[in-house]
SEVEXKE-199550 format. One record per residue (C-alpha): residue number from 1; residue in one letter; x, y, z. Coordinates in Angstrom, 1 decimal, padded with zeros to 4 digits. Layout:
! residues N
<NUM a <X Y Z>>
...
! end
This chain:
! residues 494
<1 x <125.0 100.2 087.2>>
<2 x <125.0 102.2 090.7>>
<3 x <126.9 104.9 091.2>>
<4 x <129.9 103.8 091.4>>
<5 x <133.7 105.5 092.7>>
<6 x <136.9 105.1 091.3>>
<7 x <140.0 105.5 093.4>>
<8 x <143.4 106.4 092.7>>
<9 x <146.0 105.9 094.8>>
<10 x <148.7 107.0 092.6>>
<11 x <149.1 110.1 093.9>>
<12 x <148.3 111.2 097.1>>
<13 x <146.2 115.1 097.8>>
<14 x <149.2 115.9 100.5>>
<15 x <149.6 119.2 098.0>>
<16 x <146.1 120.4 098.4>>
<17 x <146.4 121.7 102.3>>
<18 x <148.8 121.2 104.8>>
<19 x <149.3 122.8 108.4>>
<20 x <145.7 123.9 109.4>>
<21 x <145.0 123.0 112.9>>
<22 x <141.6 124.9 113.4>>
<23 x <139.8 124.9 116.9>>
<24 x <136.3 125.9 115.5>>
<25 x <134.0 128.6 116.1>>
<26 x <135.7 130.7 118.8>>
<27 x <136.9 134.1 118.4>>
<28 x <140.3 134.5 119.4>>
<29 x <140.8 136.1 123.2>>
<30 x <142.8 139.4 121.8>>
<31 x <139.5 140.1 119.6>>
<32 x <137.3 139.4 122.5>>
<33 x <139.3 142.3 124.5>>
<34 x <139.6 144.8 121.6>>
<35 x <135.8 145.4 122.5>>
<36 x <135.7 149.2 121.5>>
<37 x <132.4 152.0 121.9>>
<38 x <130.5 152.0 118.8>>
<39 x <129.5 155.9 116.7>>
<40 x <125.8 155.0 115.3>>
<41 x <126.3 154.9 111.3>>
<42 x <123.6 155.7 109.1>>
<43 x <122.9 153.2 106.6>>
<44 x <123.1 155.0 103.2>>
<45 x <120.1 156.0 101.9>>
<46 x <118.4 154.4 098.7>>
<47 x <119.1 157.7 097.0>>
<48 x <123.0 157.8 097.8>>
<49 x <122.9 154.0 096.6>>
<50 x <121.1 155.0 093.3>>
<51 x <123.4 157.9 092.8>>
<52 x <126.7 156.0 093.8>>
<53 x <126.1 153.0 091.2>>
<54 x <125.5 154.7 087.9>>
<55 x <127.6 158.3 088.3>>
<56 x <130.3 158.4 086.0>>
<57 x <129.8 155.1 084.4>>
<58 x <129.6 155.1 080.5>>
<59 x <130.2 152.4 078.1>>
<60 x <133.0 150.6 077.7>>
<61 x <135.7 152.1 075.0>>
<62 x <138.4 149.9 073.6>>
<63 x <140.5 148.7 075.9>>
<64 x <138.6 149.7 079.2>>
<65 x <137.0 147.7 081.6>>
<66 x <132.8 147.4 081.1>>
<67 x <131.5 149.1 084.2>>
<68 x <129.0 147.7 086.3>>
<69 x <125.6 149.2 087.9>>
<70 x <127.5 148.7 091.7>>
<71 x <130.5 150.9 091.5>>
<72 x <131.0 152.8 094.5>>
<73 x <128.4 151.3 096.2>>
<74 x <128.2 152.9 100.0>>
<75 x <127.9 150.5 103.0>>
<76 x <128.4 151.0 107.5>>
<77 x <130.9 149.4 108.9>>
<78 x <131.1 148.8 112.8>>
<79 x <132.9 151.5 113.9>>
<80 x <131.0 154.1 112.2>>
<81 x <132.6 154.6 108.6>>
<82 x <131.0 154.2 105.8>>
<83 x <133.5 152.4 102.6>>
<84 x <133.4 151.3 099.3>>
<85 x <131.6 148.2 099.3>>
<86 x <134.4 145.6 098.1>>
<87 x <132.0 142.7 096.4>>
<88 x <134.6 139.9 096.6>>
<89 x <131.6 137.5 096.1>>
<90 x <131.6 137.3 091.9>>
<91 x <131.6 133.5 091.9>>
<92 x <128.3 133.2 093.1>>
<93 x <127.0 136.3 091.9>>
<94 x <127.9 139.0 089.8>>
<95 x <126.5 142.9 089.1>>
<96 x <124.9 143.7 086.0>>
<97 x <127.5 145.6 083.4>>
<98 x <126.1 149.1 083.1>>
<99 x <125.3 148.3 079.3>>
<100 x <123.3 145.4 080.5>>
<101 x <120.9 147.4 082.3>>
<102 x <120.8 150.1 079.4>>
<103 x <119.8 147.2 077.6>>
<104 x <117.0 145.7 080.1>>
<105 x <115.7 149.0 080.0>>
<106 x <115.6 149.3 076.3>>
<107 x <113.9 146.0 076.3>>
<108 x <111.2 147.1 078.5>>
<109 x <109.4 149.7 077.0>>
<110 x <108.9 147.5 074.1>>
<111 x <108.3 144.0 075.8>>
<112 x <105.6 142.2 074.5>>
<113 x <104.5 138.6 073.6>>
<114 x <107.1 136.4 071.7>>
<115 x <106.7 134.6 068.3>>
<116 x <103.1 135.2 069.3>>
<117 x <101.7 138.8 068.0>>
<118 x <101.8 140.5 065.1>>
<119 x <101.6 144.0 067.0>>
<120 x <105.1 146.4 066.5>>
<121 x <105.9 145.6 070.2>>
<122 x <105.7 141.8 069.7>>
<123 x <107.6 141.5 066.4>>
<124 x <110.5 143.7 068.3>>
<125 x <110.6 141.3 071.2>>
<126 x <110.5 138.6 069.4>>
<127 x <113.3 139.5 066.8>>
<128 x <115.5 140.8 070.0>>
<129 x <114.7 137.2 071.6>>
<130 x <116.1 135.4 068.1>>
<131 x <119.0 137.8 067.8>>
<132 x <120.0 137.7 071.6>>
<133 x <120.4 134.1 070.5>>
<134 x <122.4 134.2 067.9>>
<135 x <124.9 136.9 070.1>>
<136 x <124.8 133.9 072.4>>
<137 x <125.6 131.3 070.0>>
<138 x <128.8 133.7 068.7>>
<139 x <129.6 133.9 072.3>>
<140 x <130.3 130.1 072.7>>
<141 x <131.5 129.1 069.2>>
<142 x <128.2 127.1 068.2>>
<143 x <128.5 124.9 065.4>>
<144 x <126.2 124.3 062.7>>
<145 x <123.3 122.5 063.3>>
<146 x <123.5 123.2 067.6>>
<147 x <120.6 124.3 069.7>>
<148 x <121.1 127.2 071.9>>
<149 x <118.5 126.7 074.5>>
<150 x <117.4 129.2 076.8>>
<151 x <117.1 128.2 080.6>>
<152 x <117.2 129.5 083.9>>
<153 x <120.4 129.2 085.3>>
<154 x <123.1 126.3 085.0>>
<155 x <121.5 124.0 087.2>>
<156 x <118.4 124.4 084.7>>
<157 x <120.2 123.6 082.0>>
<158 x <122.6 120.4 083.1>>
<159 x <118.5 119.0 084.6>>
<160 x <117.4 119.6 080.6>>
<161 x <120.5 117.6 079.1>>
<162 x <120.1 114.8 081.9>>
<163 x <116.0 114.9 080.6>>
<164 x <117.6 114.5 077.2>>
<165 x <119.9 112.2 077.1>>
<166 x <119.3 108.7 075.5>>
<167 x <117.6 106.0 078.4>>
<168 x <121.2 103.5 078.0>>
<169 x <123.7 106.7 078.6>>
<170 x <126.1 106.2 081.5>>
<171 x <127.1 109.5 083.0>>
<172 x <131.0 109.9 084.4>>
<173 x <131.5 113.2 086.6>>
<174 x <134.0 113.6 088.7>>
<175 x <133.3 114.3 092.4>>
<176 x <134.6 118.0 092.5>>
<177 x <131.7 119.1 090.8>>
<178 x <129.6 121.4 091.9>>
<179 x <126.5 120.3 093.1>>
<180 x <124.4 121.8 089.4>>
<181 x <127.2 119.3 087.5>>
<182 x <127.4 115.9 090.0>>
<183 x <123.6 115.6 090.8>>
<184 x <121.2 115.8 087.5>>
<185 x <121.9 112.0 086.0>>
<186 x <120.7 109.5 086.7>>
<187 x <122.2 107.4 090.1>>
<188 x <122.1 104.2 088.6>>
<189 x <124.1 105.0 085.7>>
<190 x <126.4 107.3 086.8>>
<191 x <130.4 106.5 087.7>>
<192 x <131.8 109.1 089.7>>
<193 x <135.5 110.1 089.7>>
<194 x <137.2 110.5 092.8>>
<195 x <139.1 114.4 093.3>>
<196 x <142.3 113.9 091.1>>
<197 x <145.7 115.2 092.7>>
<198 x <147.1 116.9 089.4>>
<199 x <145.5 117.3 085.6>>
<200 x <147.3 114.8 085.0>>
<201 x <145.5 112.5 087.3>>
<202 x <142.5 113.9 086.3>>
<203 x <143.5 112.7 082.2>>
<204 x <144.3 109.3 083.6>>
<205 x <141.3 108.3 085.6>>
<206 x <139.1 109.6 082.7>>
<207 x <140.8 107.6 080.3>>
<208 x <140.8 104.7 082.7>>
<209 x <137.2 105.0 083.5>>
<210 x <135.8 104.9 079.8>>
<211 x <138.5 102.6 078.5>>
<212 x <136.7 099.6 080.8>>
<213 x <133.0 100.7 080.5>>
<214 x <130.3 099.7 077.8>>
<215 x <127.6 100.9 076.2>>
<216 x <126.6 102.7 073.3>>
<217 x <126.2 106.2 074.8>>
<218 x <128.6 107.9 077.1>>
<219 x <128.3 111.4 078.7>>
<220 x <131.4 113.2 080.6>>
<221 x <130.6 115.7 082.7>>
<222 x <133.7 118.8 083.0>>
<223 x <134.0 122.2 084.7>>
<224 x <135.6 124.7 083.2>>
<225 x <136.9 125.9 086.2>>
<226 x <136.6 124.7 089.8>>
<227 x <134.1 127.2 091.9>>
<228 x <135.8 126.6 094.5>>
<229 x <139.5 127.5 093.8>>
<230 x <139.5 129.0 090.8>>
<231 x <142.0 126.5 088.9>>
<232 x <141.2 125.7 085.2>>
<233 x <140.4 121.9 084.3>>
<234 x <142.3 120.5 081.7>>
<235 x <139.1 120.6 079.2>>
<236 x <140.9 120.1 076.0>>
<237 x <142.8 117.3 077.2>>
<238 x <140.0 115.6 078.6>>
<239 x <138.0 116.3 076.3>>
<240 x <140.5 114.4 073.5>>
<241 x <140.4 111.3 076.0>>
<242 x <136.8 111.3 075.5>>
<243 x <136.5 111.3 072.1>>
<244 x <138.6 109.0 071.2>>
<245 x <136.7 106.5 073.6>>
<246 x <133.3 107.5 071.9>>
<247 x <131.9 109.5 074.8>>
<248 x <130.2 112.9 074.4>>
<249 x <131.3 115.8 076.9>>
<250 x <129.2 118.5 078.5>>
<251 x <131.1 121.6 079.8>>
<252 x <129.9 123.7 083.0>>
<253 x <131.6 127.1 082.3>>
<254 x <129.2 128.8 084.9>>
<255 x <132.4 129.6 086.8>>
<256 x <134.3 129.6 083.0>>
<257 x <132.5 132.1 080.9>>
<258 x <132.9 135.1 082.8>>
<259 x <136.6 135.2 082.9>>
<260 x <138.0 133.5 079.7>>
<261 x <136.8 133.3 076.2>>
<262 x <134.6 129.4 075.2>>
<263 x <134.8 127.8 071.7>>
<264 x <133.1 124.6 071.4>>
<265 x <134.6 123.5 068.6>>
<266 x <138.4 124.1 069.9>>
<267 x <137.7 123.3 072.9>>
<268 x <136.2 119.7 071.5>>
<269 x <133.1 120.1 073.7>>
<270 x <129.6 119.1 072.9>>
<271 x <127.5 121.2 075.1>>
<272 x <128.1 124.0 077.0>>
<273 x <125.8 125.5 080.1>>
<274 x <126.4 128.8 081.9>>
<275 x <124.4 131.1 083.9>>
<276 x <123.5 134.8 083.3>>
<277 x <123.6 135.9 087.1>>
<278 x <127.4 134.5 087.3>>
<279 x <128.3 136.7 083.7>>
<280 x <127.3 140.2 085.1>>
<281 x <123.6 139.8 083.8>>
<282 x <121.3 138.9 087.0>>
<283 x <118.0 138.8 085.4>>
<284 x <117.2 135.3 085.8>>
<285 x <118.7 133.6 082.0>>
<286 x <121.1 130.6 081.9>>
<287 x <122.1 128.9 078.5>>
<288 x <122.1 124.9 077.4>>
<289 x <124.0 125.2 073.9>>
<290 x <125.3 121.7 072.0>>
<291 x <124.7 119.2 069.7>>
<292 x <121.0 119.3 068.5>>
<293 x <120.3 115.6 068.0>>
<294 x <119.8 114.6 071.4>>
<295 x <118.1 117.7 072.1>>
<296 x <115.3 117.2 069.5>>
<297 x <115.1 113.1 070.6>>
<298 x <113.9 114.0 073.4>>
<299 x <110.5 114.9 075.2>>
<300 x <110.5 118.0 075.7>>
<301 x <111.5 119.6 079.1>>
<302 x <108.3 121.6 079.8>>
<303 x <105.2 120.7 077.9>>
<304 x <103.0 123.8 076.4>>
<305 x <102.3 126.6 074.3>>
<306 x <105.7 127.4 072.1>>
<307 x <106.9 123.8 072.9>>
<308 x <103.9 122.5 070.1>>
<309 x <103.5 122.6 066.6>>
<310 x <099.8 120.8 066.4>>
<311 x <097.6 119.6 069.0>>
<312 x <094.4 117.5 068.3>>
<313 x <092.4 115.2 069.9>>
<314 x <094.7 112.3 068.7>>
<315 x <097.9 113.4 070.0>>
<316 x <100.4 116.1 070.3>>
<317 x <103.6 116.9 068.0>>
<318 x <106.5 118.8 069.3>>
<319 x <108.6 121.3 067.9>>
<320 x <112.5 120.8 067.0>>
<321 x <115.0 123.0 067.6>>
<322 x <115.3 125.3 070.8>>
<323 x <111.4 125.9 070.9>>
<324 x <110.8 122.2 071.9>>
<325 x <112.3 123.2 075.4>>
<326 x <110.9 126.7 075.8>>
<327 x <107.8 126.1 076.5>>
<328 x <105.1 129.0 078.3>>
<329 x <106.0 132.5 077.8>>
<330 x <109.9 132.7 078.0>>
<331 x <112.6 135.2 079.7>>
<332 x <112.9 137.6 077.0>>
<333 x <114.3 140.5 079.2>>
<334 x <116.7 137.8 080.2>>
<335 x <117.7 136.5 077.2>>
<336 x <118.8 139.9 075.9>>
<337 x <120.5 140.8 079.1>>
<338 x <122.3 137.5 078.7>>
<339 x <123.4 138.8 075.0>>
<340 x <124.6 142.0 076.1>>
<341 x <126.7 140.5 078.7>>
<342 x <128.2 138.2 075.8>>
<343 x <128.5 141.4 073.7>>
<344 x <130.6 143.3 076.5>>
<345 x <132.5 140.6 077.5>>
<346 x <133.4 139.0 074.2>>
<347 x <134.4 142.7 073.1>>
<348 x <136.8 143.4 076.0>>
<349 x <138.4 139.8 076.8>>
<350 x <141.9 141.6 076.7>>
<351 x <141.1 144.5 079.0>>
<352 x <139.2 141.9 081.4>>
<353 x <142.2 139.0 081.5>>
<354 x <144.6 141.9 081.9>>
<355 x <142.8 143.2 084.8>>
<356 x <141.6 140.2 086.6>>
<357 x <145.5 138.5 086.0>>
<358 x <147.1 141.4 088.4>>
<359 x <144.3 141.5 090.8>>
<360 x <144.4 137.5 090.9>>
<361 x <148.1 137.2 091.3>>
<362 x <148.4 139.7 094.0>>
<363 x <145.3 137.6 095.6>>
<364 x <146.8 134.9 095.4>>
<365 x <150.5 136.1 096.6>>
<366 x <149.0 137.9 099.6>>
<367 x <147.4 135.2 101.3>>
<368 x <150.0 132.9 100.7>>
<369 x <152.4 135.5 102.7>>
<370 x <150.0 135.5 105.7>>
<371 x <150.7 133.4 108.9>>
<372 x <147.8 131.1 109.6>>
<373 x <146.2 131.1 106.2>>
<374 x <146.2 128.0 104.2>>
<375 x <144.8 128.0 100.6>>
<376 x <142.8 125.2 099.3>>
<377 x <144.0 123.3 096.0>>
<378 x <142.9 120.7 093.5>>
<379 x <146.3 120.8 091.3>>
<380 x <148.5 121.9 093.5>>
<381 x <150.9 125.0 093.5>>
<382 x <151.5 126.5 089.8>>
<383 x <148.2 125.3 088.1>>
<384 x <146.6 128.4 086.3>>
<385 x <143.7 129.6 087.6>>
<386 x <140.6 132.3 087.6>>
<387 x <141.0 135.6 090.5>>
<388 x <139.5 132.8 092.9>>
<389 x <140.5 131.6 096.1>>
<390 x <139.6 129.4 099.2>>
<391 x <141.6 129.8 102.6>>
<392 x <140.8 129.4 106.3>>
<393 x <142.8 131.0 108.6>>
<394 x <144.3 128.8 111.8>>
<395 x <141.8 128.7 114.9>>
<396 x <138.9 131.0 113.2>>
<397 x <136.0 129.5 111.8>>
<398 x <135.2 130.6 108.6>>
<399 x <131.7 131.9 109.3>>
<400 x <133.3 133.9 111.6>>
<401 x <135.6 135.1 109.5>>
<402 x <133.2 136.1 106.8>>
<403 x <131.1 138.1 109.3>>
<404 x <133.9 140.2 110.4>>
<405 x <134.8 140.6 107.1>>
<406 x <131.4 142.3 106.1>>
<407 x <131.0 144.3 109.6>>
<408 x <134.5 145.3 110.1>>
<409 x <136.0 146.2 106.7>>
<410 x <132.9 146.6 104.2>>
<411 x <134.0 143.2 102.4>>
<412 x <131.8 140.9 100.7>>
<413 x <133.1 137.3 100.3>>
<414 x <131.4 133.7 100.9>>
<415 x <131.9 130.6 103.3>>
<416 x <130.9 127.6 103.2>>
<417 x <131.0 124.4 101.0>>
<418 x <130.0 126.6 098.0>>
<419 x <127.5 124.1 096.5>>
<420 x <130.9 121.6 096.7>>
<421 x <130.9 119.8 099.8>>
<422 x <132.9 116.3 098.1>>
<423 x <135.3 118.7 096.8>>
<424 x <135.7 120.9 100.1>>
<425 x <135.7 117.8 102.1>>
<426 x <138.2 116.3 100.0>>
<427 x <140.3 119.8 100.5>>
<428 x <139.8 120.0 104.1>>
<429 x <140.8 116.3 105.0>>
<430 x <143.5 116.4 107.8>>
<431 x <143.9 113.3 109.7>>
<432 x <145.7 115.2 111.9>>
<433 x <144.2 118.4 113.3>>
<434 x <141.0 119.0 113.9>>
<435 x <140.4 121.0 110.6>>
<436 x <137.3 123.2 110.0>>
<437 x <134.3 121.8 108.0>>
<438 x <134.2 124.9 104.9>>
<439 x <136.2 127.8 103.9>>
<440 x <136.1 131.0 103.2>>
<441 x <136.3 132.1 099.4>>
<442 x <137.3 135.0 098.1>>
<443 x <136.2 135.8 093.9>>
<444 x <137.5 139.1 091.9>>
<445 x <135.4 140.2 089.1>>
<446 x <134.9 143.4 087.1>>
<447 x <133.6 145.4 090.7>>
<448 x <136.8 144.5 092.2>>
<449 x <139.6 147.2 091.9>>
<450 x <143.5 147.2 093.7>>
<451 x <142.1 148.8 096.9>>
<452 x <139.0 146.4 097.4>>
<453 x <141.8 143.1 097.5>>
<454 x <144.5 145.2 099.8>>
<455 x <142.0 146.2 102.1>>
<456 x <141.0 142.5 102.4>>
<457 x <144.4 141.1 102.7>>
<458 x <144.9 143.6 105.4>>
<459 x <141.9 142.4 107.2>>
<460 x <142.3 138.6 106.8>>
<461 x <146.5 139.6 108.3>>
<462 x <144.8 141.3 111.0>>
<463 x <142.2 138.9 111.7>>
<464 x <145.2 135.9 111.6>>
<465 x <147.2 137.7 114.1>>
<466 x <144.3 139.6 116.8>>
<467 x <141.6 138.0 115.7>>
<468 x <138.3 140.2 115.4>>
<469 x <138.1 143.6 116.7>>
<470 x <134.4 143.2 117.8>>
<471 x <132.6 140.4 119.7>>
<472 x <130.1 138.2 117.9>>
<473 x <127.9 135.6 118.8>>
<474 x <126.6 132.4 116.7>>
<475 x <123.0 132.6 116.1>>
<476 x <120.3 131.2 113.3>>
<477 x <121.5 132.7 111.1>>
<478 x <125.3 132.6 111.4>>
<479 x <127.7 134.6 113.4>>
<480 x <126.9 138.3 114.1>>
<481 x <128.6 140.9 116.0>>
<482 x <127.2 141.7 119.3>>
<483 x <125.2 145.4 119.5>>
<484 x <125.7 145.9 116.2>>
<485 x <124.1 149.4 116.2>>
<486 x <124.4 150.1 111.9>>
<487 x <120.9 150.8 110.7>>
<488 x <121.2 148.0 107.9>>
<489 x <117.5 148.6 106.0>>
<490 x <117.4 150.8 103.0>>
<491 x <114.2 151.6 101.6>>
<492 x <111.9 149.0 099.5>>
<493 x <112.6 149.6 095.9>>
<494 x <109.0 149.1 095.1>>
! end
């Protein structure tokens, strides 16, 4: 079978985007005649960054919001200020909680060797490396008898299940995946679904799809929640579709697990992959937790030391369980960082939802308020979603837009295809204007406070109706505003 794509024509994407007439990469003429004389501002120095990130911060108490190591971080803008930095970039990549790095550190002056030593140091790190897995398996709702396998990062993990699974398994994934989801299987047995209009659509062309295939094993492949706008997949429903039609399901909640709480068993899931750098622990640790028989069928991802149990002249046999894909020397300071994200996280869900629910709503109520700002949607108005959100903004190209962003206001955010380009294609189809080719995206997270998403909807009004205040020019390496005269290099921090 080749890959293969199903189309619906039931219900048309008219819902996703409508009214965007871009005219590419210009600035507008207004911003090109706002030129204004520029104060030198000092970048801030590594010891006002170091002294911004931790003051004040403590753990988190019942009911608060777990701080992270970035707060009050100090950046230049263009006209001389220096701001808050307002990270509005959590979907790609989030800060490490404050307890996080008290944990990292904790780890570090006893780091040692794992399952490997019999010195004190060794049997601590290797206990913390066992227990950080069992926080992890809490963290997901892991069922008896599944594997939580260490990784490094979603895309690590959704490779290692395609490695595993059985040689006859076809692999349906629907086409708004990101790129870690949609490219690991195999091509010539994987069916692709085409972007659904609604969740219901979505239910439908699952159903339809693995009620006229064959063969004795059958993968589905889900987000949790699109990384591109932030609306939550219909997991549980899917998921029901799927097992009643004998196919296994493997969640990606990279986008998932930082916002809302994951139970495998609820949510009728077989294996679950997320990423440490998207779940406020950076440190290079991603997770592949499911079903254990497939797992231990299979040859193991990395052959080596930890990955063996004997090796002899005659041949080589592998360990079961976890160890049969850790082989080498693993990421134990990751690992625990990973757990004590899951700790946090899992012990503030209320405080978190509450907070990113306000910041999200009045996201998602400001842009739609602007002239000349069209959000981008997979379900259409109404469909519950995470504090995400992709726009472009009439006659500005989003690089553009992202670069004035930064310079101008002190605002982090991403453009781009995000790792999504069938999705963002999809979004972006306008057979009648000559629409821009990405977006701009906008994600809250725990950094993100009420003045960081004013002082962006301010900026993207102000950049709809004048366009930017400075000139930039399109270079290498994007767009970048013309004598920019910030000193922008801190000191090495080794």
């Amino acid at each position: 079978m080749s890959i293969a794509t199903l189309h619906d024509h039931s219900s048309p994407p008219s819902s996703r985007r409508t009214g965007l007439s871009g005219t590419g990469g210009r600035a507008g003429s207004a911003g090109r005649e706002r030129l204004r004389a520029v104060r030198p501002a000092a970048a801030p120095s590594g010891d006002q960054v170091e002294g911004s990130t931790l003051a004040g911060s403590t753990a988190g108490s019942p009911g608060a919001l777990p701080p992270v190591v970035s707060a009050g971080l100090p950046v230049p803008t263009l006209d001389g200020a220096v701001v808050d930095y307002a990270n509005l970039d959590h979907a790609a990549s989030a800060p490490a909680l404050v307890s996080v790095k008290k944990a990292v550190d904790a780890a570090s002056r006893t780091y040692s060797s794992v399952h490997r030593g019999k010195g004190f140091a060794s049997q601590v790190t290797s206990r913390w490396y066992e227990q950080a897995r069992e926080e992890v398996a809490r963290f997901v709702g892991a069922r008896e008898g599944d594997h939580v396998v260490f990784t490094r990062n979603t895309t690590d993990s959704l490779n290692l299940l395609a490695r595993a699974l059985p040689r006859d398994t076809t692999v349906y994934v629907f086409e708004s995946e990101h790129h870690a989801a949609l490219l690991p299987w195999n091509p010539k047995r994987t069916v692709r679904l085409p972007v659904p209009g609604s969740a219901r659509d979505a239910v439908i062309l699952l159903e339809s799809a693995l009620a006229s295939a064959r063969g004795r094993h059958r993968l589905v492949v889900l987000s949790g929640a699109s990384n591109v706008t932030g609306e939550l997949w219909p997991v549980a429903d899917l998921a029901r579709v799927a097992r009643r039609l004998g196919a296994r399901v493997a969640l990606d909640a990279a986008q998932l697990a930082p916002h809302r709480a994951i139970d495998v068993g609820s949510l009728g899931v077989d294996y679950v992959a997320f990423s440490g750098h998207k779940l406020y622990a950076p440190f290079g640790a991603g997770v592949l937790a499911g079903r254990g028989d497939w797992l231990d069928g299979a040859a193991p991802y990395l052959a080596g030391g930890g990955a063996t149990r004997t090796v002899a002249s005659a041949g080589t046999t592998w360990q079961t369980g976890p160890a049969r894909h850790e082989a080498g020397s693993p990421n134990v300071i990751g690992a625990i960082a990973l757990a004590a994200a899951c700790s946090a996280l899992a012990g503030q869900r209320e405080a978190i939802e509450a907070h990113e629910q306000v910041l999200g709503a009045r996201l998602e109520e400001g842009l739609a308020a602007i002239d000349g700002v069209e959000s981008l949607s997979i379900f259409g108005p109404g469909h519950e979603r995470l504090p995400v959100a992709a726009f472009t903004i009439e006659g500005l190209e989003p690089g553009l837009v992202s670069a004035a962003l930064s310079a101008e206001h002190g605002i982090g955010v991403r453009d781009g295809k995000f790792c999504a380009h069938l999705l963002v294609d999809a979004l972006l189809d306008d057979p009648y204007a000559a629409a821009p080719a990405s977006a701009v995206r906008v994600s809250v997270g725990l950094g993100t406070t009420e003045e960081h998403v004013e002082r962006l909807l301010a900026a993207v009004a102000q950049l709809a109706a004048t366009g930017p205040a400075w000139e930039y020019e399109l270079g290498p390496e994007g767009w970048a505003p013309v004598r920019d005269e910030r000193n922008l290099d801190l000191t090495r921090p080794w």
